[in-house]
Structure formats: C-alpha cells, structure tokens
Backbone as XML, in Angstrom:
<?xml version="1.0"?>
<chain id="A" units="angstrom">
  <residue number="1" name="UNK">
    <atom name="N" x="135.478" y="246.085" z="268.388"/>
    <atom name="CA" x="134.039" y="245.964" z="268.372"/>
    <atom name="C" x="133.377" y="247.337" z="268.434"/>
  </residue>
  <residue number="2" name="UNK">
    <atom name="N" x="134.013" y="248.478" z="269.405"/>
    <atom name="CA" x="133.287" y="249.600" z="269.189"/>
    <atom name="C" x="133.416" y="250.109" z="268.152"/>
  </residue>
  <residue number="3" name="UNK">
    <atom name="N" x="134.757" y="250.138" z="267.321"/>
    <atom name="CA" x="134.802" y="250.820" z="266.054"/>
    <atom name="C" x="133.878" y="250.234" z="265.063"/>
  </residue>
  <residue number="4" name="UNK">
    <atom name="N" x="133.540" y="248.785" z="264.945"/>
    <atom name="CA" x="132.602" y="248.468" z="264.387"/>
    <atom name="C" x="130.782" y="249.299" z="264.504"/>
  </residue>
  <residue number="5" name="UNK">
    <atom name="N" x="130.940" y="248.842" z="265.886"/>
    <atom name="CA" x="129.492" y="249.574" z="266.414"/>
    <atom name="C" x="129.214" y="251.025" z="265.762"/>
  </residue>
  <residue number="6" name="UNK">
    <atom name="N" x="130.539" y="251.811" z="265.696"/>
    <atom name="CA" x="129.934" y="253.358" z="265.185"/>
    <atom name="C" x="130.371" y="253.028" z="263.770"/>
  </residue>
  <residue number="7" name="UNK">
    <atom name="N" x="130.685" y="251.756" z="263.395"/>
    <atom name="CA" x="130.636" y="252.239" z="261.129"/>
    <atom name="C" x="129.014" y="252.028" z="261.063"/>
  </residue>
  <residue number="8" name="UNK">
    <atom name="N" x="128.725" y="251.062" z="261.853"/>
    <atom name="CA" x="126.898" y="250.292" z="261.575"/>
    <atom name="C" x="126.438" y="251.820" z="261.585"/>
  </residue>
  <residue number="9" name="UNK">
    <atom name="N" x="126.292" y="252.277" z="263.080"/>
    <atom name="CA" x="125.561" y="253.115" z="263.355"/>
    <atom name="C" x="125.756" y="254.649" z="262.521"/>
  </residue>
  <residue number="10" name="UNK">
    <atom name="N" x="126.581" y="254.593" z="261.871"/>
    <atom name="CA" x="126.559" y="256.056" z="261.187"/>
    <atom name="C" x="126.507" y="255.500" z="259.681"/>
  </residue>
  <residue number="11" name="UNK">
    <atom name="N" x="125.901" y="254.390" z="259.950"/>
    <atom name="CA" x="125.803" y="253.930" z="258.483"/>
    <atom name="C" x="124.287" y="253.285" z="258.481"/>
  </residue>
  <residue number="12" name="UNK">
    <atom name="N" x="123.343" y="253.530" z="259.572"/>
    <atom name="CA" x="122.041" y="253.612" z="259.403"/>
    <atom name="C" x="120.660" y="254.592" z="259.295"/>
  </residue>
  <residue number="13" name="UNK">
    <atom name="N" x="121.119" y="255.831" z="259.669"/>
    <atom name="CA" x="120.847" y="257.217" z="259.209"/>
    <atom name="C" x="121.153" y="257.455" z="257.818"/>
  </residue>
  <residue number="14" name="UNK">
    <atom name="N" x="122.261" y="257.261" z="257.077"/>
    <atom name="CA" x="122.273" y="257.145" z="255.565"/>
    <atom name="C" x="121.557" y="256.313" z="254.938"/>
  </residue>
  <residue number="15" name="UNK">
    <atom name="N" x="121.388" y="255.082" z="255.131"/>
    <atom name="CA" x="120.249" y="254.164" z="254.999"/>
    <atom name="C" x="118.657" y="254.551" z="254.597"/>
  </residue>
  <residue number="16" name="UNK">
    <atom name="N" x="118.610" y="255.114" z="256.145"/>
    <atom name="CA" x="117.025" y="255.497" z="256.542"/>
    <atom name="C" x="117.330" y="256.952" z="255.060"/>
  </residue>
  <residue number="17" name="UNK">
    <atom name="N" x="117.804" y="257.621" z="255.147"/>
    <atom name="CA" x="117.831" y="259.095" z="254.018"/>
    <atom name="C" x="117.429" y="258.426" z="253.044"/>
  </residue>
  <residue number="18" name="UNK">
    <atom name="N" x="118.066" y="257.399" z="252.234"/>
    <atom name="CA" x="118.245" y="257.305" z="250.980"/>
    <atom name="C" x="117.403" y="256.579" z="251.065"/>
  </residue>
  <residue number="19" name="UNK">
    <atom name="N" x="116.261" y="256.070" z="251.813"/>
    <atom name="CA" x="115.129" y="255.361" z="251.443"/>
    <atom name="C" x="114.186" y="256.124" z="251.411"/>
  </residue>
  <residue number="20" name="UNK">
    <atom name="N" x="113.866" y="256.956" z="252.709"/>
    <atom name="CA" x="113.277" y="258.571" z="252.662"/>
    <atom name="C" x="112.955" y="259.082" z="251.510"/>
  </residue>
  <residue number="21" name="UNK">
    <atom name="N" x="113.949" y="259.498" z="250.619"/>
    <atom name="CA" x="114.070" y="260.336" z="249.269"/>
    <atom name="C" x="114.138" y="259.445" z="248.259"/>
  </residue>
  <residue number="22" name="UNK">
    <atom name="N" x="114.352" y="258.654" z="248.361"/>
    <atom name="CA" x="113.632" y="258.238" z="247.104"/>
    <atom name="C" x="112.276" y="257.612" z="246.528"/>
  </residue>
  <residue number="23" name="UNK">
    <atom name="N" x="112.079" y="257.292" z="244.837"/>
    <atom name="CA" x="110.933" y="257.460" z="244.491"/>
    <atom name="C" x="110.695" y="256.160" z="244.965"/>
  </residue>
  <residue number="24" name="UNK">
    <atom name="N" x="110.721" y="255.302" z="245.937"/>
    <atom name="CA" x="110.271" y="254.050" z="245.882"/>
    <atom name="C" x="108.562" y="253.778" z="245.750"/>
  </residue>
  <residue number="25" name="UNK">
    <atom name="N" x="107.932" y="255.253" z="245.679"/>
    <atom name="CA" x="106.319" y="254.629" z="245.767"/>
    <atom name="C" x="106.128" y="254.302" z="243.881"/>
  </residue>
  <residue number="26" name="UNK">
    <atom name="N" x="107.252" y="254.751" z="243.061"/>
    <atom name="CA" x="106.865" y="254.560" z="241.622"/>
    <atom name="C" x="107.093" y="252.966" z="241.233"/>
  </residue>
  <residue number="27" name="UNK">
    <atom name="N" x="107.964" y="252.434" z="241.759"/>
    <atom name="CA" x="108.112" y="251.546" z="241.840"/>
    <atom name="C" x="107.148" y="250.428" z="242.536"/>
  </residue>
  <residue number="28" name="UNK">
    <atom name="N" x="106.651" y="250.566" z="243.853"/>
    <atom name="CA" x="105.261" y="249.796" z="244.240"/>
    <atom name="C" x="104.112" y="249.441" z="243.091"/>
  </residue>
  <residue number="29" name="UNK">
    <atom name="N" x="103.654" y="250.625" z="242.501"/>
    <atom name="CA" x="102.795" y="250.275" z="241.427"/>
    <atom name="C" x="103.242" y="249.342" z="240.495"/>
  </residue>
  <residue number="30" name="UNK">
    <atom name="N" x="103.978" y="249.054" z="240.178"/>
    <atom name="CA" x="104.334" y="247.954" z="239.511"/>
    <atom name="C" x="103.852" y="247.970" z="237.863"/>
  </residue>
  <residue number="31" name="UNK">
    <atom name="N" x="104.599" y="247.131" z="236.965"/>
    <atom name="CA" x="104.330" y="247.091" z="235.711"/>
    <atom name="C" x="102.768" y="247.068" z="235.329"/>
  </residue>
  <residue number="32" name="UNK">
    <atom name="N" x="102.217" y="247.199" z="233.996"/>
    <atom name="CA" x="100.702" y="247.005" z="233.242"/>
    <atom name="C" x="100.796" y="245.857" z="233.218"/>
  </residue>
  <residue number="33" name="UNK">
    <atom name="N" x="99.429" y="245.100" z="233.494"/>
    <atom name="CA" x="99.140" y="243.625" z="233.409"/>
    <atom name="C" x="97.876" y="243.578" z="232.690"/>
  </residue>
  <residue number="34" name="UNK">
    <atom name="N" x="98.018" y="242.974" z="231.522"/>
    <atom name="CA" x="97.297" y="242.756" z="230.523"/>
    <atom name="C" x="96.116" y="241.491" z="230.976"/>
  </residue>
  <residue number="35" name="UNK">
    <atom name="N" x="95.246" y="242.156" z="231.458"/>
    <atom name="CA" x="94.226" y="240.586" z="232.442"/>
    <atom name="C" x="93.426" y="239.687" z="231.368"/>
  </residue>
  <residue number="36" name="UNK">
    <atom name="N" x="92.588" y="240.581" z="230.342"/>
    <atom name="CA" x="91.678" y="240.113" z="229.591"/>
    <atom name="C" x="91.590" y="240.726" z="228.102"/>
  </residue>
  <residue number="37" name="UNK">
    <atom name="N" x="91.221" y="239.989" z="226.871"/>
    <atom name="CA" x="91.218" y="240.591" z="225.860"/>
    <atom name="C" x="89.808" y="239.671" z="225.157"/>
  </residue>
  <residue number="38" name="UNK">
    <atom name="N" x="89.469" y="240.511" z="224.510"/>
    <atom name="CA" x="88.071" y="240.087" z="223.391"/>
    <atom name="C" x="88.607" y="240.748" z="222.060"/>
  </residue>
  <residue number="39" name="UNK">
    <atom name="N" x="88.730" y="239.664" z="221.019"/>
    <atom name="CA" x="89.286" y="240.469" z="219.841"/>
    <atom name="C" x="88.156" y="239.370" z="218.949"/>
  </residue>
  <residue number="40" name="UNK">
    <atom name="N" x="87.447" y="240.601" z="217.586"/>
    <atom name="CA" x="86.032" y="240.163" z="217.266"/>
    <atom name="C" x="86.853" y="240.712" z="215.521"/>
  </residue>
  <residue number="41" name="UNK">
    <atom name="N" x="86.184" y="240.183" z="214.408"/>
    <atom name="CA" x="86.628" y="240.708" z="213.229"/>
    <atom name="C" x="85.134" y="240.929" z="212.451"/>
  </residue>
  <residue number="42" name="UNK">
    <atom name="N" x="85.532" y="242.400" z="212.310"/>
    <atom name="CA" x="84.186" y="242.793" z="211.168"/>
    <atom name="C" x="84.015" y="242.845" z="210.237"/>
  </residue>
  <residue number="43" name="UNK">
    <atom name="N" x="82.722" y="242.983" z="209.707"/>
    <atom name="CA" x="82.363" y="242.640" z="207.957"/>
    <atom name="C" x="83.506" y="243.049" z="207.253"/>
  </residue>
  <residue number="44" name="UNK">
    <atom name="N" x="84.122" y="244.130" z="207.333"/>
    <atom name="CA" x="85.228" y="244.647" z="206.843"/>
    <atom name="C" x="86.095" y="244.252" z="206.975"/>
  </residue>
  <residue number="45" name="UNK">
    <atom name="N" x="86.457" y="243.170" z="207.542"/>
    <atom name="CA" x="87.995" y="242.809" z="207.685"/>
    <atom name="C" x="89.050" y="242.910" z="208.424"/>
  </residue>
  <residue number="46" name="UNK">
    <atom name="N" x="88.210" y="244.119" z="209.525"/>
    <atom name="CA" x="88.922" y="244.913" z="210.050"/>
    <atom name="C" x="88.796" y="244.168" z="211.528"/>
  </residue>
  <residue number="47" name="UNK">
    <atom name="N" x="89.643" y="244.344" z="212.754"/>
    <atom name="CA" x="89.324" y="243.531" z="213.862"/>
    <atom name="C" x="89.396" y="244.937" z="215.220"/>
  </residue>
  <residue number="48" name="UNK">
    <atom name="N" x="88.248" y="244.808" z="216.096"/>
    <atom name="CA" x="88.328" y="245.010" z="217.046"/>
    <atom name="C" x="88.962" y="244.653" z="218.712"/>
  </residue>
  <residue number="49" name="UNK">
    <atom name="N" x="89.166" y="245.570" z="219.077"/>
    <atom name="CA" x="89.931" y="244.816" z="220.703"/>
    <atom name="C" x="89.431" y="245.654" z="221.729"/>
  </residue>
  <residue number="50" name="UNK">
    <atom name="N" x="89.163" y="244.739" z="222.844"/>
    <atom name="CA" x="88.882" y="245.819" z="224.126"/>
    <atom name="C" x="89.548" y="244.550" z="224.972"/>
  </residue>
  <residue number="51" name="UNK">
    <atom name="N" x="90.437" y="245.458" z="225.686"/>
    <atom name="CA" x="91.598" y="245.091" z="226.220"/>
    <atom name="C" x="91.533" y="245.549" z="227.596"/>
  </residue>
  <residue number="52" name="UNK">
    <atom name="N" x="91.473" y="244.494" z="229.065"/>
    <atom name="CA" x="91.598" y="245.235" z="229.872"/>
    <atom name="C" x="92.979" y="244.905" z="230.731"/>
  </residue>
  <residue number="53" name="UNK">
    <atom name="N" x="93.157" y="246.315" z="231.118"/>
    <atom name="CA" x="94.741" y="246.653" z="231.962"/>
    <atom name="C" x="94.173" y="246.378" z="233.362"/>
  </residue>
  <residue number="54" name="UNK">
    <atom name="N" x="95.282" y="245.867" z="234.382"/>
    <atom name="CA" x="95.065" y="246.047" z="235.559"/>
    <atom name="C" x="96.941" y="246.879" z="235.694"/>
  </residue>
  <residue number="55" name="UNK">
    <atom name="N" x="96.748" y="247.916" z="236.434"/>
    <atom name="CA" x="97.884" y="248.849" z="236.852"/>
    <atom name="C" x="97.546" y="249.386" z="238.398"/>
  </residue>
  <residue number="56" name="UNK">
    <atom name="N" x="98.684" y="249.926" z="239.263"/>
    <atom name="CA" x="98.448" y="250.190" z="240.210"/>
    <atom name="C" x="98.714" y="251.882" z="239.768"/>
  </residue>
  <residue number="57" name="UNK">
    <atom name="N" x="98.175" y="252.366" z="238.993"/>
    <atom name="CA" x="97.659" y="253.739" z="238.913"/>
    <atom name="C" x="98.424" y="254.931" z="240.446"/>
  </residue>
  <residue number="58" name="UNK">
    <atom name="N" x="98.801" y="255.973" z="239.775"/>
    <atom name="CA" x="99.013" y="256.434" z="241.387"/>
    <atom name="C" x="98.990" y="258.370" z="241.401"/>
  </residue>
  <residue number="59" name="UNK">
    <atom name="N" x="98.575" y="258.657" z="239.912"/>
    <atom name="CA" x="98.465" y="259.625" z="238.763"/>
    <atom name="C" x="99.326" y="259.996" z="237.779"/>
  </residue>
  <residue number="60" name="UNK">
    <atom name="N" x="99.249" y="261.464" z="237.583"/>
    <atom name="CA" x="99.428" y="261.955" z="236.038"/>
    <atom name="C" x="101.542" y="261.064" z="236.173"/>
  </residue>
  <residue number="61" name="UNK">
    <atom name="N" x="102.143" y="260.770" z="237.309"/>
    <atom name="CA" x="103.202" y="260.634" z="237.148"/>
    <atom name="C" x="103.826" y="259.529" z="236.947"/>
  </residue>
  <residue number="62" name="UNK">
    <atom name="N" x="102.588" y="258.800" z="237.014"/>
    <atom name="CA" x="102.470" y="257.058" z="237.107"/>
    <atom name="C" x="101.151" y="256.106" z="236.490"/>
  </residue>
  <residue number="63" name="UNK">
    <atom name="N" x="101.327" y="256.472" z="235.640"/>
    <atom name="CA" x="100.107" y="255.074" z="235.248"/>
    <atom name="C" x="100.108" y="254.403" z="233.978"/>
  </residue>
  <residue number="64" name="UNK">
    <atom name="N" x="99.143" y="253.553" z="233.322"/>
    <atom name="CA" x="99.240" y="253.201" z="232.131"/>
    <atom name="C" x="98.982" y="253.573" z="231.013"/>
  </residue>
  <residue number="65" name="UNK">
    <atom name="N" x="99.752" y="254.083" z="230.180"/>
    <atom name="CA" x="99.357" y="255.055" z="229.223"/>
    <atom name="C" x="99.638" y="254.844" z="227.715"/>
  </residue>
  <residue number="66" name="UNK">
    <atom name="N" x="99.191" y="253.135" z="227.840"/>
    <atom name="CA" x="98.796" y="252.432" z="226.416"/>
    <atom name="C" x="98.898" y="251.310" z="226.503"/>
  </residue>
  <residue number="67" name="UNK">
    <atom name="N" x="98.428" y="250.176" z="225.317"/>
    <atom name="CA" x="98.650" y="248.593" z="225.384"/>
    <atom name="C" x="98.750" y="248.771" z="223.647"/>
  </residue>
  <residue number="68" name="UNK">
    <atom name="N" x="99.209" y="247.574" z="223.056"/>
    <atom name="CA" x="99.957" y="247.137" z="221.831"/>
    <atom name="C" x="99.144" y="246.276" z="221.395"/>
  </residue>
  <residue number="69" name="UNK">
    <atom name="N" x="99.141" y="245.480" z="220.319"/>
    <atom name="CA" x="98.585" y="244.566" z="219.666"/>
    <atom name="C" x="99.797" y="244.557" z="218.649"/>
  </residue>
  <residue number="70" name="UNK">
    <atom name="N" x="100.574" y="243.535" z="218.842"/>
    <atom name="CA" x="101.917" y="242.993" z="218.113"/>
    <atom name="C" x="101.637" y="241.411" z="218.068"/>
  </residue>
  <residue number="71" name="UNK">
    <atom name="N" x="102.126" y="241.430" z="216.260"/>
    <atom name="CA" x="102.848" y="240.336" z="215.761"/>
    <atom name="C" x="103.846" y="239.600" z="216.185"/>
  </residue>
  <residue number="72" name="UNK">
    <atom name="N" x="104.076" y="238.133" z="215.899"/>
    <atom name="CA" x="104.947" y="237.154" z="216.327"/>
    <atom name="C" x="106.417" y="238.211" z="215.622"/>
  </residue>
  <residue number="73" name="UNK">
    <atom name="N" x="106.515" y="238.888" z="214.340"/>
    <atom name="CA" x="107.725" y="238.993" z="214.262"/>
    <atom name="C" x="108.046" y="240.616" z="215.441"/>
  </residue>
  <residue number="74" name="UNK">
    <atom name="N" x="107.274" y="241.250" z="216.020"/>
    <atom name="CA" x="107.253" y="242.151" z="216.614"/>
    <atom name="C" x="106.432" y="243.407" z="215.447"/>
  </residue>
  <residue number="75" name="UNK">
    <atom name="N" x="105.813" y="243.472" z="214.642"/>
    <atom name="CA" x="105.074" y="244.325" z="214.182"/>
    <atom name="C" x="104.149" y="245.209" z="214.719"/>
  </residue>
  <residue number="76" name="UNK">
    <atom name="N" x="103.781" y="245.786" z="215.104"/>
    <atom name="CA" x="102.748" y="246.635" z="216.212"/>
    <atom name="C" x="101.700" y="246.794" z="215.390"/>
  </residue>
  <residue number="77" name="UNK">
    <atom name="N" x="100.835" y="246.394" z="215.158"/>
    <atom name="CA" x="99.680" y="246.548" z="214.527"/>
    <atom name="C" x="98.586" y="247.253" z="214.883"/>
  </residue>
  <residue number="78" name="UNK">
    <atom name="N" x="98.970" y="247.938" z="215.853"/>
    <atom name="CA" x="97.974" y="248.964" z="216.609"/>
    <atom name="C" x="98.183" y="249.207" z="218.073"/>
  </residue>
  <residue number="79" name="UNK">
    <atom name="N" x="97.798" y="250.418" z="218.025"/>
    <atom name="CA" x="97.479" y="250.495" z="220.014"/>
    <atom name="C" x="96.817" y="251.478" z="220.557"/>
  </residue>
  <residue number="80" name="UNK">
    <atom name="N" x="96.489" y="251.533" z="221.454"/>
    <atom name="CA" x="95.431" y="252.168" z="222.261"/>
    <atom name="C" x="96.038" y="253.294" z="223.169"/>
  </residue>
  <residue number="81" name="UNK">
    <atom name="N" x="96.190" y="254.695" z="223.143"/>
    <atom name="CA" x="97.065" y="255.478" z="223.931"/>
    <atom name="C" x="96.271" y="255.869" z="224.894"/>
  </residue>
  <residue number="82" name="UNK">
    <atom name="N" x="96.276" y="255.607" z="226.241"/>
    <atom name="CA" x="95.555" y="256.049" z="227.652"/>
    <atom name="C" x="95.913" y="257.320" z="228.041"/>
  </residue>
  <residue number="83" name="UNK">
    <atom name="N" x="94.815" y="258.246" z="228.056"/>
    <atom name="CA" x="95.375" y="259.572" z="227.814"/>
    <atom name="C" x="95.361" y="260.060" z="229.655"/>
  </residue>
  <residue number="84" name="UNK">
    <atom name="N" x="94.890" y="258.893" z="230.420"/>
    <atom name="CA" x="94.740" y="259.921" z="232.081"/>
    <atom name="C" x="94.465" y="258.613" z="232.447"/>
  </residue>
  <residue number="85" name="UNK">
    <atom name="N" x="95.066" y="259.151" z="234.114"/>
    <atom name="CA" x="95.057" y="257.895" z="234.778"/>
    <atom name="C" x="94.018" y="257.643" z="235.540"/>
  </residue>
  <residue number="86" name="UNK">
    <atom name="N" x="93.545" y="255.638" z="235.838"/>
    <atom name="CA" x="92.752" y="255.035" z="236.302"/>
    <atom name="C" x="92.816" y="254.477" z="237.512"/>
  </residue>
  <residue number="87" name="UNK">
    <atom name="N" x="93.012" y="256.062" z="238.376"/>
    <atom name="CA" x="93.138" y="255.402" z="239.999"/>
    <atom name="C" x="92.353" y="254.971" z="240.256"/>
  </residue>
  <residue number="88" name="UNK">
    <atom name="N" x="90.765" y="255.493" z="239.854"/>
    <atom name="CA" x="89.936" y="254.544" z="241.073"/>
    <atom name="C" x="88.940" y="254.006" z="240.097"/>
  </residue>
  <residue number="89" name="UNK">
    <atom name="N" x="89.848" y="253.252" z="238.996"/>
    <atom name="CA" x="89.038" y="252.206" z="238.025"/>
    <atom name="C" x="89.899" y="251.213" z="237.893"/>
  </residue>
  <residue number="90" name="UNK">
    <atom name="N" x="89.991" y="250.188" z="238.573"/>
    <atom name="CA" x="90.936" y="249.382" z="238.331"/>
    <atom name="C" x="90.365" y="247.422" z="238.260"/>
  </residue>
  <residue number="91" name="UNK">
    <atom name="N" x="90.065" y="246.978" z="237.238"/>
    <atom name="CA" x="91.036" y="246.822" z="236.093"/>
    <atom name="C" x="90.031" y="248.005" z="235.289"/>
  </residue>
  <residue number="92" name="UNK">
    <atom name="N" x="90.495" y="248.146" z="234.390"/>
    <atom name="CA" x="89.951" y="249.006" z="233.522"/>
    <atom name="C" x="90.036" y="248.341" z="231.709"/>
  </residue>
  <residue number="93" name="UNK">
    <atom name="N" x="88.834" y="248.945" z="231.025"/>
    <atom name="CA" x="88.667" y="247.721" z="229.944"/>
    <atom name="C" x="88.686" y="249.237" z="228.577"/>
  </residue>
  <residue number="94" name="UNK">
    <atom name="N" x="89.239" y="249.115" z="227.689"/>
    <atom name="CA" x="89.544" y="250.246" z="226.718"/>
    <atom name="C" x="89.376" y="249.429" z="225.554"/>
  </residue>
  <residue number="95" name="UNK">
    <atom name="N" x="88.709" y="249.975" z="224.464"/>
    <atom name="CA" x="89.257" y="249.127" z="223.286"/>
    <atom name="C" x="89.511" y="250.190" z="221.909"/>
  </residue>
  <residue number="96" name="UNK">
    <atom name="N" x="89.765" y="248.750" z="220.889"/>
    <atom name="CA" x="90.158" y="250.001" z="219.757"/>
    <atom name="C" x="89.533" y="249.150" z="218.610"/>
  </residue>
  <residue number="97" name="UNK">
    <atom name="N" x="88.888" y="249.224" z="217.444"/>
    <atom name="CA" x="88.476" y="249.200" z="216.326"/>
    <atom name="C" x="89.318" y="249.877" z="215.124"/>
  </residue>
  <residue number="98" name="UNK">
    <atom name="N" x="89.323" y="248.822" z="214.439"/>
    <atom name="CA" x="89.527" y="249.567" z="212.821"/>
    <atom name="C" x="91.147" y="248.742" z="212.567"/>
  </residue>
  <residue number="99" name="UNK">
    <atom name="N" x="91.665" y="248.101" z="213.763"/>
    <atom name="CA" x="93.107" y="247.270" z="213.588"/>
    <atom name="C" x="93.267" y="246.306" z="212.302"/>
  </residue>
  <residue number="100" name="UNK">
    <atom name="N" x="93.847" y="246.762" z="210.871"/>
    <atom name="CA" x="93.928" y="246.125" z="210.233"/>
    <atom name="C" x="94.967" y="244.326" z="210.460"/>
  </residue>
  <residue number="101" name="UNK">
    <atom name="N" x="95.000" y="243.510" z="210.423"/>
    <atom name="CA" x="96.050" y="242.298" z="211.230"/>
    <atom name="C" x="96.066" y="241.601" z="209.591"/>
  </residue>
  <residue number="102" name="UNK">
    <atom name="N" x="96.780" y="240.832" z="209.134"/>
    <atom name="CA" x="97.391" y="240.013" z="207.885"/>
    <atom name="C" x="96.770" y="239.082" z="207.804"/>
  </residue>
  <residue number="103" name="UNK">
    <atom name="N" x="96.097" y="238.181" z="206.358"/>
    <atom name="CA" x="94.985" y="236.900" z="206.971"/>
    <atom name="C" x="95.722" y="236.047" z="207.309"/>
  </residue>
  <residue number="104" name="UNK">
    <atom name="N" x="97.353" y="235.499" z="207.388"/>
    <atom name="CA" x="97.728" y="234.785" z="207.355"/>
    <atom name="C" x="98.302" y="234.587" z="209.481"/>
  </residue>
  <residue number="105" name="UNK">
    <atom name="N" x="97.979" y="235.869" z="209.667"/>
    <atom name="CA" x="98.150" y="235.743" z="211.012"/>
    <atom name="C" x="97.005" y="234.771" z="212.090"/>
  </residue>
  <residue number="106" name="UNK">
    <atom name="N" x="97.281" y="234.228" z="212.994"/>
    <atom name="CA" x="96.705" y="233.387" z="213.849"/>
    <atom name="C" x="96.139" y="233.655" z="215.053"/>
  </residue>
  <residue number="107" name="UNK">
    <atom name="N" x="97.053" y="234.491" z="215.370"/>
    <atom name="CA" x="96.896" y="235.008" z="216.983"/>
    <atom name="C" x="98.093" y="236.225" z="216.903"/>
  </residue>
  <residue number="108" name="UNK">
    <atom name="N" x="98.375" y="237.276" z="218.161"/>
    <atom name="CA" x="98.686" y="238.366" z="218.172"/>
    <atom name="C" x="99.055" y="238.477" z="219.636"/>
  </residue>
  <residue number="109" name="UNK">
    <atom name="N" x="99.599" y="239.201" z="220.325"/>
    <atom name="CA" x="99.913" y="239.384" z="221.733"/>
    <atom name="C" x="99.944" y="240.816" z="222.127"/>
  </residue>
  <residue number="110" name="UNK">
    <atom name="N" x="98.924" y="240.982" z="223.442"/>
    <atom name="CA" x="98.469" y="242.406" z="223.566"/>
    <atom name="C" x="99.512" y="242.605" z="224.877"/>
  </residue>
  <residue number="111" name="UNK">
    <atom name="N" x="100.324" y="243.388" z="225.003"/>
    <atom name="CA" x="100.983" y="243.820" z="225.706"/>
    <atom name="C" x="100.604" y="245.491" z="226.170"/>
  </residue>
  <residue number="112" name="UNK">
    <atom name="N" x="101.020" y="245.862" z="227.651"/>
    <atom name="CA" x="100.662" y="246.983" z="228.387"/>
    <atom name="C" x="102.315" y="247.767" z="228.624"/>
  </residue>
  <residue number="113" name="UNK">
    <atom name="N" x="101.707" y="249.277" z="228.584"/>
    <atom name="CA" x="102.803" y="250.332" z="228.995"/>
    <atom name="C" x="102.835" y="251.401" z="230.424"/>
  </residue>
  <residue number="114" name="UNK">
    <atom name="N" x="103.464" y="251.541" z="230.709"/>
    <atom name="CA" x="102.819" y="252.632" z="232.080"/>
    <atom name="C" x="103.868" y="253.915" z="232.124"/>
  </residue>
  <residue number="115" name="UNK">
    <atom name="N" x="104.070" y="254.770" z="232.093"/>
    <atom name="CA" x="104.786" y="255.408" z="232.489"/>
    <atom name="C" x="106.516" y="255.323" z="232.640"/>
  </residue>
  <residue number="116" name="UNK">
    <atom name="N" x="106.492" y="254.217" z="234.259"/>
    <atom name="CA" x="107.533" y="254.334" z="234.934"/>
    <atom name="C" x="108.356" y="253.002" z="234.551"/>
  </residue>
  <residue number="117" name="UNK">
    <atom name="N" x="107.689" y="252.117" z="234.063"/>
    <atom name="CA" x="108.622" y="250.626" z="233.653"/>
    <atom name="C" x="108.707" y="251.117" z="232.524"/>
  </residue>
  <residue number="118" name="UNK">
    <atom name="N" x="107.593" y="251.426" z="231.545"/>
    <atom name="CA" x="107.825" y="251.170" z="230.017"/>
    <atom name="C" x="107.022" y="249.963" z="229.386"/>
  </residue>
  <residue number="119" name="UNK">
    <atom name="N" x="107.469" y="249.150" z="228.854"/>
    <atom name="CA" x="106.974" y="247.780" z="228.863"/>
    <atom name="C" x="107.115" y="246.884" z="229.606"/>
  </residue>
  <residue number="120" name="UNK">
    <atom name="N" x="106.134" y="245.889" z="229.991"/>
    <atom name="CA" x="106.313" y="245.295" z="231.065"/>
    <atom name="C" x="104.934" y="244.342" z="231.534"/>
  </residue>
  <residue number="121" name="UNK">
    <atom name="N" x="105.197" y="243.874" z="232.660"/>
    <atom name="CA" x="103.891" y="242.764" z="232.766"/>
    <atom name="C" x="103.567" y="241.775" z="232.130"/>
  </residue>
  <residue number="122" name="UNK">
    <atom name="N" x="102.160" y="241.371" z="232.340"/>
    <atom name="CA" x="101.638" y="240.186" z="232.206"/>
    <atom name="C" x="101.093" y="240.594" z="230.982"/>
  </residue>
  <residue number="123" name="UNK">
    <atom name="N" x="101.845" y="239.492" z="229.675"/>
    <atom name="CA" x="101.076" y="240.074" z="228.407"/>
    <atom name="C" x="100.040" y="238.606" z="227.949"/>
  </residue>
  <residue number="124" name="UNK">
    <atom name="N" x="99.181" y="238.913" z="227.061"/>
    <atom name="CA" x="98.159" y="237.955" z="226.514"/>
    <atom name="C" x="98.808" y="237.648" z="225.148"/>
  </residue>
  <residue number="125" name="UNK">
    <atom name="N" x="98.709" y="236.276" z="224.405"/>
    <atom name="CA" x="98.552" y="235.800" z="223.057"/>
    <atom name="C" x="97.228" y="235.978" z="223.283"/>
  </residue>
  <residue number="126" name="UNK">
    <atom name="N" x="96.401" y="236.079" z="221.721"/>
    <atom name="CA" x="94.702" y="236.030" z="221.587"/>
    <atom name="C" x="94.947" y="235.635" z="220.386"/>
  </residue>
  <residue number="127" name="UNK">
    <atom name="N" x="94.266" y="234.161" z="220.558"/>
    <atom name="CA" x="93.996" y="233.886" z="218.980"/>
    <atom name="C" x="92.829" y="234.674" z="218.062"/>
  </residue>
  <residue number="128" name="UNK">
    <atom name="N" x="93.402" y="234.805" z="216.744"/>
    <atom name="CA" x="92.184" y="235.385" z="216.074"/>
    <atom name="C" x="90.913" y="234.294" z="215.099"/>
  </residue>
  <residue number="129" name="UNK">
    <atom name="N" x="90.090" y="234.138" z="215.670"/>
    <atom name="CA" x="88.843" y="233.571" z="215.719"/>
    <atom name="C" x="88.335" y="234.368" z="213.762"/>
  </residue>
  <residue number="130" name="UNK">
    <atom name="N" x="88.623" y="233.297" z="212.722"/>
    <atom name="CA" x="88.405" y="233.776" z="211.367"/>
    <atom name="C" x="86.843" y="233.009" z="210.945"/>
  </residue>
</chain>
C-alpha cells in the first residue's frame, strides 16, 4: 500500500505540470458557430449573405477567421475572410455580396473557421428564396 501511495503521489505533480503548460485555454474557446444567416438575390443574379458567427474569440492566436458558403456536392462558392479578432463583439454579423450560386441550386450551407479547430461547429443549410 505504501508503494502504491508514492506511484499516486509522484504521479500528481506531473499531472498538475502538464496541465499547467499546456494550451488548454485554446481549446475552451471552442469551435465557430454559425447562429444566423440572411441570404437575399439581386437584380443581377448575384446573391448576398450576412452571416453571423458566434466564437469564443480570445485574439490574434485564436479566433474566427472566416465562414464558407458551400454546395451539397462540397463546392465553396464563396467566403468571407475575418481579418481580426471579435473579442468584445460577440455574435458578430459580416457579410459578403457578389456570390455567384447555380439556378439549379436550392439551398447552400454556411459553415465557420477559427484558427485553432479549423472547421467546425454549428453549421446552417439556408434555403435560397428565387
């Protein structure tokens, strides 16, 4: 039992270190979550989006730093690159104009990026309203 007692105990100081040092606050923020989308099509043909992200922002080393507008077959039909982060704007609403989309398409799915996941989160289908 004592030899047990000192593996625990010299095996909870390594513990406590390796939680210490590491990045676990990049991880708290958690993936881009795609909350809300408004997608409108203009005289031109062309369709607008303002897309809002909710991210737990934390700066330049962590945040969301774009959302997608992709096709059912995975086509990317546009996206929005977030050039600085929105610590103390959160959700935050961005959009983009001029997204050409196919007439035969229906709807589209806006997905979010951040930094430290990549892709990830809560993504939207939006039907497109012709």
């Amino acid at each position: 039992m004592a030899g047990s007692l000192r593996r625990v105990s010299g095996f909870l100081p390594v513990c406590f270190l390796l939680v210490m040092f590491c990045p676990v606050d990049r991880v708290f923020a958690g993936e881009a979550d795609v909350v809300a989308v408004e997608a409108r099509q203009g005289s031109d043909g062309s369709w607008r989006f303002d897309v809002t992200l909710r991210h737990g922002d934390e700066g330049w080393d962590h945040y969301a730093d774009r959302w997608d507008i992709v096709g059912p077959d995975g086509t990317v039909y546009g996206n929005r690159v977030l050039a600085h982060p929105h610590v103390n704007e959160q959700p935050f609403t961005r959009s983009l104009s001029g997204v050409v989309i196919p007439d035969n398409l229906v709807s589209v799915v806006v997905r979010g990026h951040d930094l430290v996941h990549g892709l990830g989160g809560k993504e939207l289908q939006v039907d497109l309203p012709r």
